[in-house]
N, CA, C and O atoms as a GROMACS GRO file, in nm:
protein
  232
    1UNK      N    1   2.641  -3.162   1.648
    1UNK     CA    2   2.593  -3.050   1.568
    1UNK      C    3   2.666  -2.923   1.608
    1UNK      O    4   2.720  -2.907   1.717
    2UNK      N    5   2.662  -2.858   1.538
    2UNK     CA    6   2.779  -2.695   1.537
    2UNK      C    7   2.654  -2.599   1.537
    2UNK      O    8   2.569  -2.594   1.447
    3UNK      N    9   2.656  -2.519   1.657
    3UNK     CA   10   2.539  -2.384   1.649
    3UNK      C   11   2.614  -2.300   1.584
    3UNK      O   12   2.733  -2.325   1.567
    4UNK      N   13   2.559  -2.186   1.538
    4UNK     CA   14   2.542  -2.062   1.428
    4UNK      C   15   2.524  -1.978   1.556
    4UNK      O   16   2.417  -1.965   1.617
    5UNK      N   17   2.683  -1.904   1.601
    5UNK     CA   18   2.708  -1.808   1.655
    5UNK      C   19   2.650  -1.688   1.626
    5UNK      O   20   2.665  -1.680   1.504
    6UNK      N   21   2.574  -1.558   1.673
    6UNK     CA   22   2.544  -1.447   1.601
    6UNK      C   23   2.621  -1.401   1.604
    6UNK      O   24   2.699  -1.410   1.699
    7UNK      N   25   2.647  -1.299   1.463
    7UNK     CA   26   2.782  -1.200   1.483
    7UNK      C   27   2.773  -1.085   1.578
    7UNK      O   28   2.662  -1.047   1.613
    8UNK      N   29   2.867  -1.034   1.616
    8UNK     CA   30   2.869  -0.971   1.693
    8UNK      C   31   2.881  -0.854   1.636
    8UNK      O   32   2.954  -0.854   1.536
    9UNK      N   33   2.814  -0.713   1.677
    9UNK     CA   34   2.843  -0.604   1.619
    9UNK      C   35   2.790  -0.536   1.463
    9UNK      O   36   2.715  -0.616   1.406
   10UNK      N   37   2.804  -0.464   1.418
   10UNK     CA   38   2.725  -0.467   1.261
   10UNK      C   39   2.833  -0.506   1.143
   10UNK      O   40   2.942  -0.459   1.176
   11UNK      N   41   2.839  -0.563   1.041
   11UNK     CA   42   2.902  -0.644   0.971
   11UNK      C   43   2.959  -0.518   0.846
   11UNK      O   44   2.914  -0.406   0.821
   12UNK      N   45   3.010  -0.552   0.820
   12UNK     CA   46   3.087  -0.438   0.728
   12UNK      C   47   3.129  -0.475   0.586
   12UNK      O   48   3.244  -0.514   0.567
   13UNK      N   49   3.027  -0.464   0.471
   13UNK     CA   50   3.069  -0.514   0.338
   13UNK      C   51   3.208  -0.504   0.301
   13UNK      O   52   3.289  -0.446   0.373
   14UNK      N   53   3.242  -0.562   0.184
   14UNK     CA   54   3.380  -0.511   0.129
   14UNK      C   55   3.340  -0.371   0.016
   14UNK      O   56   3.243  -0.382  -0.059
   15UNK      N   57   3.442  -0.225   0.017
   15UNK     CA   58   3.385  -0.121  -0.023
   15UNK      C   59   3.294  -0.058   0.060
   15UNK      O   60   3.221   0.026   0.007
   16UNK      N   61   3.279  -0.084   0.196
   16UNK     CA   62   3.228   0.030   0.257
   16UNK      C   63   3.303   0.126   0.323
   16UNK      O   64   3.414   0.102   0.373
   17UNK      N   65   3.236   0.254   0.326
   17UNK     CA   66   3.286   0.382   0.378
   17UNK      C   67   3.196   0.399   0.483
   17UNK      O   68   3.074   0.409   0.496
   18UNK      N   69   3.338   0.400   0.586
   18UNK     CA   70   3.322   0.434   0.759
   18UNK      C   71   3.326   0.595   0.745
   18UNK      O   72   3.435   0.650   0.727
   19UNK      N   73   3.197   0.676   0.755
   19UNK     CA   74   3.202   0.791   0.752
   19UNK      C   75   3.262   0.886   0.953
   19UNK      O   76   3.266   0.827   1.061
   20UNK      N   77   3.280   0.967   0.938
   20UNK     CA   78   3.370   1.054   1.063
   20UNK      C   79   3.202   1.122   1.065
   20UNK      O   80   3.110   1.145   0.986
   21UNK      N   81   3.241   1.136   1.240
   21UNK     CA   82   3.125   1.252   1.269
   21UNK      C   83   3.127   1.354   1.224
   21UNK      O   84   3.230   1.347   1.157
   22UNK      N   85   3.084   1.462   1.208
   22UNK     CA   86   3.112   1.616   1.170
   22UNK      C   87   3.150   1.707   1.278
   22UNK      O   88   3.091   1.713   1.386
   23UNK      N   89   3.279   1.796   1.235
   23UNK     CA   90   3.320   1.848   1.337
   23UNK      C   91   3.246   1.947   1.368
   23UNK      O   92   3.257   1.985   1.485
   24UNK      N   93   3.148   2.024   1.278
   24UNK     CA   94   3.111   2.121   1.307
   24UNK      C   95   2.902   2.087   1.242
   24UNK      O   96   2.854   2.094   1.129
   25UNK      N   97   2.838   2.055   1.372
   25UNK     CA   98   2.709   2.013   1.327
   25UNK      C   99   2.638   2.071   1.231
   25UNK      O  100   2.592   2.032   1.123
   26UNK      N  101   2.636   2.213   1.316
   26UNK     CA  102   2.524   2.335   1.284
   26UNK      C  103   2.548   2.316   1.087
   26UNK      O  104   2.465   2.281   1.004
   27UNK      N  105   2.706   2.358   1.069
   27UNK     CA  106   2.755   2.412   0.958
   27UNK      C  107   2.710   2.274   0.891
   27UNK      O  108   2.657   2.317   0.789
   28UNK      N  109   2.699   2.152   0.885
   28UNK     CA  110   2.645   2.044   0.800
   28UNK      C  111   2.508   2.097   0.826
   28UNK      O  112   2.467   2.144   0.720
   29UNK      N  113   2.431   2.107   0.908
   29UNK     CA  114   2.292   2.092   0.887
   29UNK      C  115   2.283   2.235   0.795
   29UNK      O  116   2.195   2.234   0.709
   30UNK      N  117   2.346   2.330   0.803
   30UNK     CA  118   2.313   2.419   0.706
   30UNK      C  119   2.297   2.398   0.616
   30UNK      O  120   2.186   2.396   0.563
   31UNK      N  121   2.479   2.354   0.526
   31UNK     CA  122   2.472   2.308   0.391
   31UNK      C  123   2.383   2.177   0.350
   31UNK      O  124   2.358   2.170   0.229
   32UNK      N  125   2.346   2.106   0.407
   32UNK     CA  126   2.226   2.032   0.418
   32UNK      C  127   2.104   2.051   0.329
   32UNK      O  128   2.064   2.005   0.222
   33UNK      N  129   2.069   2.122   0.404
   33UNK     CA  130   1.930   2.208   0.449
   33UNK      C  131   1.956   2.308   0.297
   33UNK      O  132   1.854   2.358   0.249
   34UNK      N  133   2.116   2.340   0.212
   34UNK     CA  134   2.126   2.432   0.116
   34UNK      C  135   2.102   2.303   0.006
   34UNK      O  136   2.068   2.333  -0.108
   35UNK      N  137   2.118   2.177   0.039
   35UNK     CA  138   2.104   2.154  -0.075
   35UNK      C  139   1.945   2.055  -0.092
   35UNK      O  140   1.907   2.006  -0.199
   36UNK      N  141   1.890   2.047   0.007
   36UNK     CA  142   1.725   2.054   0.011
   36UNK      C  143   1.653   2.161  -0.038
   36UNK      O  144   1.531   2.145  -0.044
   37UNK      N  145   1.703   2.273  -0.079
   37UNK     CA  146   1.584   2.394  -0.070
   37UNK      C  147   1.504   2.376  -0.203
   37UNK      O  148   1.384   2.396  -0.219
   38UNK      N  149   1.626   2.319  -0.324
   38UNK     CA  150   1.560   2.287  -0.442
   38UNK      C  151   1.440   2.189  -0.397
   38UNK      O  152   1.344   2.243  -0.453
   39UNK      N  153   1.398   2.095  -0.339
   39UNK     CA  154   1.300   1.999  -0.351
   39UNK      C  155   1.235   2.047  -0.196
   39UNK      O  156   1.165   1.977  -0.123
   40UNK      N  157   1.265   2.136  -0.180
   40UNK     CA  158   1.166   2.153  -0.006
   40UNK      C  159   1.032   2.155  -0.030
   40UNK      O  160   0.966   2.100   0.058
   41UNK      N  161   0.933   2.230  -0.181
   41UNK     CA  162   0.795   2.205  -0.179
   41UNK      C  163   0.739   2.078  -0.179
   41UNK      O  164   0.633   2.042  -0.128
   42UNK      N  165   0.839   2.001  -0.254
   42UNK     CA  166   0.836   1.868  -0.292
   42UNK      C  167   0.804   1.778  -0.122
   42UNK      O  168   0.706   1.708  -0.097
   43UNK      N  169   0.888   1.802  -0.053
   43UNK     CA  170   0.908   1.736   0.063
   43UNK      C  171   0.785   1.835   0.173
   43UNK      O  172   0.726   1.780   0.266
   44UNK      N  173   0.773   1.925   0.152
   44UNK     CA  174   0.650   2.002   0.207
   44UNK      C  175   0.522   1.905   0.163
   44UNK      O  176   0.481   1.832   0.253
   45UNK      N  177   0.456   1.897   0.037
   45UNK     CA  178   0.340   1.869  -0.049
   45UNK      C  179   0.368   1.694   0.065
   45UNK      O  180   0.275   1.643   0.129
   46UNK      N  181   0.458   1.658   0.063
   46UNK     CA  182   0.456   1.519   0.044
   46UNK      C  183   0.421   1.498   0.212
   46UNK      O  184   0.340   1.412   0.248
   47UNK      N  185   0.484   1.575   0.295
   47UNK     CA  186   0.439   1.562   0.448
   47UNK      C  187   0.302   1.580   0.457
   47UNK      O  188   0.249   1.507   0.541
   48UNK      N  189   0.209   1.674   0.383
   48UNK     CA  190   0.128   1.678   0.451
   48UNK      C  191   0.038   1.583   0.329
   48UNK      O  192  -0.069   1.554   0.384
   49UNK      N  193   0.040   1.534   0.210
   49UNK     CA  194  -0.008   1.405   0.169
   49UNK      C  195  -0.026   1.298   0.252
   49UNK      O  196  -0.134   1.239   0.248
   50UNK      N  197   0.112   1.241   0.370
   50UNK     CA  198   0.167   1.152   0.471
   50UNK      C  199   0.040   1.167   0.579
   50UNK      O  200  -0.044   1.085   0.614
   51UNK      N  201   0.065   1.321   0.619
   51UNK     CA  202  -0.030   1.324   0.728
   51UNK      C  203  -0.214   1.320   0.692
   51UNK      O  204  -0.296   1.252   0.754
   52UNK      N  205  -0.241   1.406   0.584
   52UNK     CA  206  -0.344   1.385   0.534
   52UNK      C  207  -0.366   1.218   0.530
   52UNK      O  208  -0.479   1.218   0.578
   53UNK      N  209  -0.343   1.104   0.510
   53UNK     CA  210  -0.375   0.981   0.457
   53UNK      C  211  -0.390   0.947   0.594
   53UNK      O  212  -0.479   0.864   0.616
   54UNK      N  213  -0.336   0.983   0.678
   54UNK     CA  214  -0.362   0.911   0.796
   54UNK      C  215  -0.484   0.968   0.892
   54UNK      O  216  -0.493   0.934   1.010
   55UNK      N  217  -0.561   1.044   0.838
   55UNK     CA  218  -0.666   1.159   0.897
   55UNK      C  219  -0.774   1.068   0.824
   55UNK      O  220  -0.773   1.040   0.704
   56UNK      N  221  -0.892   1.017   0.942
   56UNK     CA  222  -0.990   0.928   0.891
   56UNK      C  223  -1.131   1.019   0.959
   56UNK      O  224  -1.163   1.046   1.075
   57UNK      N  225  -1.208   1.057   0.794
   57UNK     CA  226  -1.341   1.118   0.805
   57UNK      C  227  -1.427   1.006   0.823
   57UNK      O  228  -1.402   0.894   0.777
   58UNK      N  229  -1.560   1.044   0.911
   58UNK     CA  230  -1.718   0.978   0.915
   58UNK      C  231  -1.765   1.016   0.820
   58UNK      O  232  -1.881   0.986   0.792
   0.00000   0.00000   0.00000
């Protein structure tokens, strides 16, 4: 019988993009963060929906 080696490492489709770190953090998390601002209530309302559901009344 032949065992089923695990692969080694994470497997890499065909068409994937190996993205580069960012050279400059801050300046990504800015523009980031510029293009969240449209949906930030959205993502506000929805955290505290998240946390609310997990808050158990007597």
């Amino acid at each position: 019988m032949s065992e089923h080696k695990p692969q080694m490492g994470p497997s890499i489709g065909k068409g994937a993009i190996i993205l580069q770190k960012p050279k400059n953090t801050w300046l990504t998390i800015k523009r980031l963060l510029g293009y969240m601002k449209k949906s930030s209530l959205l993502l506000v309302l929805s955290l505290i929906a998240a946390i609310a559901g997990t808050i158990h009344f007597n």
